[in-house]
N, C-alpha and C positions, 0 to 999 in steps of 0.2 A: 579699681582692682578688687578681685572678689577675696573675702577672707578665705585665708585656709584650715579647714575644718582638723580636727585628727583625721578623720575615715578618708577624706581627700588626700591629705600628704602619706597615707599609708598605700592609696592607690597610686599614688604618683613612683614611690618608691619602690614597688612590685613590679610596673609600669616599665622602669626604667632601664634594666634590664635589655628588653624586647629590642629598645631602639639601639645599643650599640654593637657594632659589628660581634659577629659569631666569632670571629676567629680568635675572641677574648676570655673564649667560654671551652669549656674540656665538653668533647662528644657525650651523648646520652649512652650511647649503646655500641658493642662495638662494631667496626666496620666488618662487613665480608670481604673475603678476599676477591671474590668476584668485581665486587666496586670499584676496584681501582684501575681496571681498564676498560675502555671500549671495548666495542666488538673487532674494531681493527688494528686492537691489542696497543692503542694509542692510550696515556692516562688519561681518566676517566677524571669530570671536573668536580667527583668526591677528592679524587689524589691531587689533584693540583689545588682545591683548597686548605688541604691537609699536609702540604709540603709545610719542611719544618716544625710541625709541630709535634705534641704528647697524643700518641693515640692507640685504641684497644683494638683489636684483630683477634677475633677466635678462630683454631685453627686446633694441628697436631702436631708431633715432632717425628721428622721422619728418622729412620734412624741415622747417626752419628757421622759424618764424613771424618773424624779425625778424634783420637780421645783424648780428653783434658782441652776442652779446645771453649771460646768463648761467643763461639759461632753453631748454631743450627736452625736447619729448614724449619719451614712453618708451612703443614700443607693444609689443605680443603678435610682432603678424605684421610681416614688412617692407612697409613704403606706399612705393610710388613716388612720390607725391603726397601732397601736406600734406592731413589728411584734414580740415581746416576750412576748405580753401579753395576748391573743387570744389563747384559747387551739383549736388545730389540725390546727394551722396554721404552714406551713412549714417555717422550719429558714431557711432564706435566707443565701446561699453563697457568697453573693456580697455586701456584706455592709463592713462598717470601722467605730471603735471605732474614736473618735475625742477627744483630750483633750486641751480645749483650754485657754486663757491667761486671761480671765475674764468669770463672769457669762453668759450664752449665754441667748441672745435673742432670742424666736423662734420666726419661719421663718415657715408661712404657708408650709405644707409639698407638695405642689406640684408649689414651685416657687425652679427654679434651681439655685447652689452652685456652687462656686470656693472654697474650702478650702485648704488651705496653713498652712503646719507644717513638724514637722521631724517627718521623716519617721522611725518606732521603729517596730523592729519585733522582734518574740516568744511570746510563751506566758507568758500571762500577766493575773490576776486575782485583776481588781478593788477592793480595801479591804473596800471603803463605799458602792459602789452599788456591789458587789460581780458579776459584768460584764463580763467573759471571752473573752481574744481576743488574736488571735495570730497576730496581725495588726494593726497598729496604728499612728495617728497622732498625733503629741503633741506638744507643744509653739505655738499651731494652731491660727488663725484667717480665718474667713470667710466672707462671702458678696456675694449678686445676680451675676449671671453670666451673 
């Protein structure tokens, strides 16, 4: 058996790391929202490695479906306007329900988001605001990015 050197066991233990599974380890950078699905809007195998866990998603807050409330969208682009409230506005594919740990403070909709929560997929049907999502953040917090 070979001895172990310092410089050896210090590469062993930087090493070690690499070899256990990722899903031990908090993401580097945050996900796009794009990531999480396919092209045939099936989840994407960023989101089904990411189900249940702590993750960042930068984004924007569209504006408010409800005030005082612990729930808001998370879009791609900035909306001036609530995009479910505007008839012949098209629903966007890129947005994510948010559900977060206190009442949210809004956040001018075109200053950008880091949100961090677990990642919860299927669908889901808000039973106060009657919401639909098949995506979602939840035990969320957020703040400027």
């Amino acid at each position: 058996m070979q001895n172990l050197t310092r410089r050896s066991l210090l590469s062993l233990i930087c090493a070690a790391p690499l070899a256990l599974p990722g899903r031990l380890f908090a993401q580097d950078a945050p996900i796009k929202l794009r990531d999480l699905y396919n092209r045939d809007m099936s989840f994407s195998d960023i989101a089904l490695a990411h189900e249940g866990l702590r993750i960042t998603i930068a984004g924007f807050m569209a504006p408010p479906l409800k005030a005082e409330s612990d729930f808001f969208v998370l879009t791609k682009m900035p909306m001036a306007v609530c995009p479910f409230c505007e008839p012949g506005t098209p629903w966007p594919d890129d947005i994510l329900a948010v559900y977060t740990k206190r009442i949210v403070n809004v956040v001018p909709f075109n200053v950008p988001l880091e949100t961090t929560g677990v990642l919860d997929l299927g669908e889901y049907v808000d039973p106060e605001l009657g919401f639909y999502s098949e995506v979602r953040l939840t035990d969320a917090v957020y703040g400027r990015a």
